[in-house]
C-alpha positions in Angstrom: 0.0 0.0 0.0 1.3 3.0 -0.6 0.8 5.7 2.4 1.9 8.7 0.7 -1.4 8.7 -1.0 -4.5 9.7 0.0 -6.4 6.5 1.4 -10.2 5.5 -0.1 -11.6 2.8 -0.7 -10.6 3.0 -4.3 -6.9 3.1 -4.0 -6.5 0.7 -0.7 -5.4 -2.9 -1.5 -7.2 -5.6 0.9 -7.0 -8.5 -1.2 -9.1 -11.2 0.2 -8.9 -9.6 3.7 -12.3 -8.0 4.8 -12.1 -3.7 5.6 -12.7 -4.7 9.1 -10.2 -6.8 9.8 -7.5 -4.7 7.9 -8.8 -1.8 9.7 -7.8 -3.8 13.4 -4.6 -4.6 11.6 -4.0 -1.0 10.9 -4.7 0.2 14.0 -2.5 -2.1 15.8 0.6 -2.2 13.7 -0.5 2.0 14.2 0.0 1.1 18.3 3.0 -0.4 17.5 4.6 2.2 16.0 3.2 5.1 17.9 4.4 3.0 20.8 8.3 2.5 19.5 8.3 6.4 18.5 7.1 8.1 22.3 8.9 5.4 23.5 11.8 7.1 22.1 11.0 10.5 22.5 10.6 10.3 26.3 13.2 8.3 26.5 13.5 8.3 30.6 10.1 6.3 30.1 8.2 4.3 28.2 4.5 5.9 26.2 2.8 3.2 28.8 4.2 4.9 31.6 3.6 8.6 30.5 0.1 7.1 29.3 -0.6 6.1 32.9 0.5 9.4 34.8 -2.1 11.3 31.8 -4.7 9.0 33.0 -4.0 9.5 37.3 -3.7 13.2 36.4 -7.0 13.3 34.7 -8.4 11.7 38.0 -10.3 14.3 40.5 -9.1 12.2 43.2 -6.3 9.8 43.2 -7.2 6.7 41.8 -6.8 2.8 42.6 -5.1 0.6 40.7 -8.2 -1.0 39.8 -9.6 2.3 38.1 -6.6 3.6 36.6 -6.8 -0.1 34.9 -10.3 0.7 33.7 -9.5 4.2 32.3 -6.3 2.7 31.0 -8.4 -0.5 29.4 -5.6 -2.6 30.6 -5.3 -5.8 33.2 -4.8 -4.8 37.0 -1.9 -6.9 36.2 -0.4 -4.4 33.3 -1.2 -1.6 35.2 0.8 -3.0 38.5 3.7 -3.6 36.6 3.5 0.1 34.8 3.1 1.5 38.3 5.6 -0.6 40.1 8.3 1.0 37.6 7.1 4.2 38.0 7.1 3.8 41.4 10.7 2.8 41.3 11.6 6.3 39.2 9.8 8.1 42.0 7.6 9.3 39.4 4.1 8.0 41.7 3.6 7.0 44.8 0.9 4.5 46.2 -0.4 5.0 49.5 -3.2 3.2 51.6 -6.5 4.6 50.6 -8.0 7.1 54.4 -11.2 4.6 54.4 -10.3 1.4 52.9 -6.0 0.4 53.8 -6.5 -2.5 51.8 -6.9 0.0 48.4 -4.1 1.9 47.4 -4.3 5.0 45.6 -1.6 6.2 43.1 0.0 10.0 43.3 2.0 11.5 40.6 4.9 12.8 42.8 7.2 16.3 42.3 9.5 14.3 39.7 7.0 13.2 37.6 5.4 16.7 37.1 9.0 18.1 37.0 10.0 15.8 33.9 6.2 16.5 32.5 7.4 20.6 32.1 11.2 19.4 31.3 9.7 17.1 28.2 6.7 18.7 27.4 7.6 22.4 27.2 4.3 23.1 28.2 2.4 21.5 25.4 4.4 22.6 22.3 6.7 19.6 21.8 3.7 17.6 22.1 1.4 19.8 20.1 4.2 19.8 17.3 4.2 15.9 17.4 0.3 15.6 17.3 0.1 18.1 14.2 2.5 16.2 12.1 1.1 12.8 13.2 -2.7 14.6 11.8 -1.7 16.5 9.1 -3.8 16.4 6.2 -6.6 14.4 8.3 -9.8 17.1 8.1 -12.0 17.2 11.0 -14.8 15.5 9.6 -12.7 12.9 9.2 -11.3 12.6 12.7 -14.6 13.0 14.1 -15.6 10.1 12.1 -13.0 8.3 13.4 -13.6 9.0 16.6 -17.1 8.1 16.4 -16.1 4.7 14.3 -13.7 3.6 17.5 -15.9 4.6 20.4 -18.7 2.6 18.5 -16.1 -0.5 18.6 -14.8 0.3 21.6 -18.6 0.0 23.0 -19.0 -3.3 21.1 -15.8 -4.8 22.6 -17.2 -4.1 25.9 -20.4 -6.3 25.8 -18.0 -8.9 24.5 
């Protein structure tokens, strides 16, 4: 396939392979890469790691490990290990929930917000990367996206 072209159904090469299931191909070989390229980028950690202090930090309170696994659509197992590294950097910090000490609730620490501002630069090395990674992708078509994945993402649920 060739990906400096604009992709329709005209120009797009399934061969016997339904749309659906090259779309699910697509997006995870996508994942894959996007995953080897913030990976690289952050460098200090991985784009699971930064992907899990985004999700505590969009939290109101902090969370358990058994939300931030929801939010994250990822095993309590995944997200243990993800934590337990992060923990180790002294990027979070799990302590026993007030109510419940058997629950432990996950803080993003001092260093982790520190290397968010040192990597980040407030937004704009992030912004940059998201522009070039959408570029030439109109809005109607990343709201049909959108709309396209949450409807899947709804489907995979009442799996």
């Amino acid at each position: 396939m060739n990906y400096d072209k604009e992709m329709n159904m005209n120009n797009v090469e399934f061969g016997d392979m339904p749309p659906e299931a090259f779309l699910l191909g697509l997006l995870s070989a996508f994942d894959n890469r996007y995953q080897a390229a913030a990976d690289a980028f952050f460098g200090e950690i991985t784009w699971k790691q930064f992907f899990a202090i985004i999700c505590i930090n969009l939290c109101k309170e902090a969370p358990t490990i058994n939300e931030l696994s929801d939010i994250m659509g990822s095993s309590h197992q995944n997200v243990k290990q993800i934590l337990l590294k992060l923990e180790k950097k002294r990027f979070i910090s799990m302590l026993p929930d007030e109510k419940d000490k058997r629950k432990q609730r996950i803080i993003v620490t001092d260093v982790a917000r520190t290397f968010l501002e040192e990597n980040d630069n407030n937004g704009m090395q992030s912004a940059h990367i998201i522009g070039r990674i959408f570029h030439g992708v109109s809005d109607n078509d990343l709201m049909t996206t959108i709309a396209t994945i949450m409807k899947m993402e709804r489907n995979l649920s009442e799996l």
